[in-house]
C-alpha positions in Angstrom: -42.4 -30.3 -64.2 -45.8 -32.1 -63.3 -47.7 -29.1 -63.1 -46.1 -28.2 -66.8 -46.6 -31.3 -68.7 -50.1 -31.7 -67.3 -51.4 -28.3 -68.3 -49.8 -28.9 -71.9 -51.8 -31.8 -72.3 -55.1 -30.4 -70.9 -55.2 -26.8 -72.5 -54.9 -28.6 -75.8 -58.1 -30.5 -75.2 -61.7 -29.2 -76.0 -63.7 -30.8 -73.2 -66.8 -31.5 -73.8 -70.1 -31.2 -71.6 -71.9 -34.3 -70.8 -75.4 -34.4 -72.3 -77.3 -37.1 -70.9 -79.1 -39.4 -73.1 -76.0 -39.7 -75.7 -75.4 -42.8 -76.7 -71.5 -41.7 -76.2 -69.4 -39.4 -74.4 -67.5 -37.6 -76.4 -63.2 -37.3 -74.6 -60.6 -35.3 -75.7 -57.8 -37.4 -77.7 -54.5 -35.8 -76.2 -55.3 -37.5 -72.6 -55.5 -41.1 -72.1 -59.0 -41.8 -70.2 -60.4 -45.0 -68.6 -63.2 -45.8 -71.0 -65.7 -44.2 -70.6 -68.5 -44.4 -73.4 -72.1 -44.1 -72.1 -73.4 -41.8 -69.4 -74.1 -44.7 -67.4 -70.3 -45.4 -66.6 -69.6 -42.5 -65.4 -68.3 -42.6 -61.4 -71.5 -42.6 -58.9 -70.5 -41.2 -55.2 -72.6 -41.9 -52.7 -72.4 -39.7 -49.6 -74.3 -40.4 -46.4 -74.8 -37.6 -44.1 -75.4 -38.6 -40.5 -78.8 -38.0 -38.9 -80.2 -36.1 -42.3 -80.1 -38.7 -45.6 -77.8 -40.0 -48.7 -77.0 -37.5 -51.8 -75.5 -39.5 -54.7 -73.7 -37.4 -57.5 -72.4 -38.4 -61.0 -68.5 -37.1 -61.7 -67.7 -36.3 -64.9 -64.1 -37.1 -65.6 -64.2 -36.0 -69.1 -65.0 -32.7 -68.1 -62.1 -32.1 -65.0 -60.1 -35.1 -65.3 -57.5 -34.9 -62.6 -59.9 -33.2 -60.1 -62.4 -36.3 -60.4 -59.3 -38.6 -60.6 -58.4 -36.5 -56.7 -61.7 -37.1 -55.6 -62.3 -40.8 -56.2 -58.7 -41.4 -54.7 -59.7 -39.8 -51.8 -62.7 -41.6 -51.8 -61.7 -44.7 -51.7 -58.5 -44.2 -49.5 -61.7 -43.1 -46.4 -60.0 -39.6 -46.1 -63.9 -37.9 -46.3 -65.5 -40.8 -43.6 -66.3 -38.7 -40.3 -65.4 -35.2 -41.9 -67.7 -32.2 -41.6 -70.2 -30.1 -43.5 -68.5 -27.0 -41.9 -69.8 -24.8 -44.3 -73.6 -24.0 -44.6 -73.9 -21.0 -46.5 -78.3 -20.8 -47.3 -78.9 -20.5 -51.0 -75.4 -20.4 -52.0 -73.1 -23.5 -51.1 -72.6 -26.1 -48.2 -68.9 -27.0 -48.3 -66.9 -30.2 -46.9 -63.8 -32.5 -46.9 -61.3 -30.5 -44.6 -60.0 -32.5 -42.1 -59.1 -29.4 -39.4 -63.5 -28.7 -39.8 -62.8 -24.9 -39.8 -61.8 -24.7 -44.0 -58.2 -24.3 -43.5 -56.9 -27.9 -44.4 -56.8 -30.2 -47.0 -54.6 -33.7 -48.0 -51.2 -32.3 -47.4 -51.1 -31.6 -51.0 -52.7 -29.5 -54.0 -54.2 -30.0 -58.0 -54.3 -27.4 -60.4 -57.5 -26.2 -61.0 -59.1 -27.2 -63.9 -61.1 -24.1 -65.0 -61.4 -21.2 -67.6 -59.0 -18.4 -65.6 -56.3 -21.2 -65.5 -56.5 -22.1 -69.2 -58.3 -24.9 -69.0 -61.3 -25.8 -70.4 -64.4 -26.4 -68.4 -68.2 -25.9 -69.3 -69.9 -27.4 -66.5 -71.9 -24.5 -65.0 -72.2 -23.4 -61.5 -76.3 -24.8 -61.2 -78.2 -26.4 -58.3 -76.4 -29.3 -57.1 -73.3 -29.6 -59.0 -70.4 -30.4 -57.3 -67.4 -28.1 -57.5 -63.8 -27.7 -55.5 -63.1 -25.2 -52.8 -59.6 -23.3 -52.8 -58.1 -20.2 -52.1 -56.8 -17.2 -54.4 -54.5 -19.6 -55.6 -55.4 -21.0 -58.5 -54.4 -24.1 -58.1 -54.8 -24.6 -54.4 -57.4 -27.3 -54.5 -57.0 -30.9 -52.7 -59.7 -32.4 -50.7 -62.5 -29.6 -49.8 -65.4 -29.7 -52.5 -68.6 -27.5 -52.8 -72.3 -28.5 -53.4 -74.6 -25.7 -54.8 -77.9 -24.9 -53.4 -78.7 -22.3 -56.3 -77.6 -20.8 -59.5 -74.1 -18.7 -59.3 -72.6 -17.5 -63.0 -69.9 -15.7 -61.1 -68.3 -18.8 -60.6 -68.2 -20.1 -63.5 -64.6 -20.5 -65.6 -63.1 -19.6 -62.0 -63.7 -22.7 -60.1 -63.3 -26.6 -61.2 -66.4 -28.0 -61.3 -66.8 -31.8 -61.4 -69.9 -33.6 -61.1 -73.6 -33.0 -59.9 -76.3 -34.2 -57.7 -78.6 -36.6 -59.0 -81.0 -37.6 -56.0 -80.3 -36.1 -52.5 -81.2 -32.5 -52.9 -84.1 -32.6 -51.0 -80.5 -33.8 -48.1 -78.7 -31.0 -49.0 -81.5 -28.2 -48.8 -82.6 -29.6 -45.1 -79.3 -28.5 -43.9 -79.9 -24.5 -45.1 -82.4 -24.6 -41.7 -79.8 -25.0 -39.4 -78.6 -22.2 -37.4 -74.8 -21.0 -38.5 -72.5 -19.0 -37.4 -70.8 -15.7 -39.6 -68.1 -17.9 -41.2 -71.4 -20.6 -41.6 -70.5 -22.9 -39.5 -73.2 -25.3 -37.7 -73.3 -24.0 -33.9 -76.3 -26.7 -32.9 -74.6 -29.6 -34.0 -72.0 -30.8 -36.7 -72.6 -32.2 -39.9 -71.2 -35.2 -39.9 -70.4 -37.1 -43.6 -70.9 -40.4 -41.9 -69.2 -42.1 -45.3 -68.5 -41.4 -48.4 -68.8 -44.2 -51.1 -67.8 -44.3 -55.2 -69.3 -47.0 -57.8 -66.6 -46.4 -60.8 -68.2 -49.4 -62.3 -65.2 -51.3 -62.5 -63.2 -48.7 -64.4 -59.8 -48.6 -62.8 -58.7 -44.6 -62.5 -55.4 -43.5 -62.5 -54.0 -41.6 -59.1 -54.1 -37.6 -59.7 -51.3 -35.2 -60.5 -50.6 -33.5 -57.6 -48.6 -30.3 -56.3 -46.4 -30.9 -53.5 -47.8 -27.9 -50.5 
């Protein structure tokens, strides 16, 4: 019943692509928002990777709503501190947030995906650096495992729910395509460690996610 009154609200909504230097960010009337009204309010996370540097991203909430209201809850409950990198795929993605480090887990729950092939809106395209979720052919099998990308992928656009970008930290995320992987990309040298993982929602109180029980 979640899952159906959250999709009626969402599908109904145009969302609307940030474009940075508006004066104000346009959000879809059906769903209640925090306020957000200039880019500058948007959430800041700030992710420090152990031995190799800080990448900071912007979410956008009025783009994926419920998936930046998973993340920031996540965030701030610690569940990312001392997690893994376990996914360093060169040129593509490096992927993170599963608690088992092999890609197999998650929170102990899921979020339906927020994306074009589930009838959602979402324009944020699949560039350098944006941040988008991880899941399996289940569309709406997200929960805690997120993607940064290292390059330009169309294919994934309107398929996977992306939520935010990079804005400093790239130069982080690109020193880890050097290490040596293994065929399912995982690190064999060492592990990449997210030593913490920080959120700035500048005093903007976000609501807890809709969730799907696993």
């Amino acid at each position: 019943m979640k899952k159906i009154k959250y999709l009626a609200g969402i599908i109904m909504c145009a969302m609307t692509l940030i474009v940075m230097g508006c004066s104000k960010v346009e959000l879809p009337d059906e769903i209640i928002y925090p306020e957000v009204e200039t880019p500058e309010q948007l959430p800041i996370v700030t992710m420090v990777i152990k031995d190799y540097g800080t990448i900071e991203a912007q979410l956008y909430p009025q783009i994926a709503p419920n998936t930046v209201y998973n993340f920031i809850s996540l965030i701030e409950k610690g569940f990312y501190d001392g997690l893994t990198i376990h996914r360093v795929d060169k040129g593509f993605v490096l992927q993170g947030g599963d608690p088992t480090g092999i890609g197999s887990g998650g929170p102990g729950y899921q979020i339906v995906g927020e994306f074009a092939a589930n009838g959602i809106g979402n324009d944020l395209k699949h560039t350098e650096g944006v941040l988008s979720m991880a899941r399996s052919n289940d569309m709406d099998s997200a929960g805690s495992q997120f993607f940064i990308m290292l390059g330009e992928f169309p294919h994934l656009d309107g398929s996977y729910a992306a939520f935010g970008k990079v804005i400093s930290g790239m130069d982080v995320a690109h020193a880890l395509e050097s290490l040596t992987v293994a065929p399912d990309g995982r690190p064999v040298d060492k592990e990449v460690i997210i030593e913490s993982m920080t959120v700035n929602t500048f005093g903007i109180d976000y609501p807890e996610p809709e969730v799907i029980s696993e």
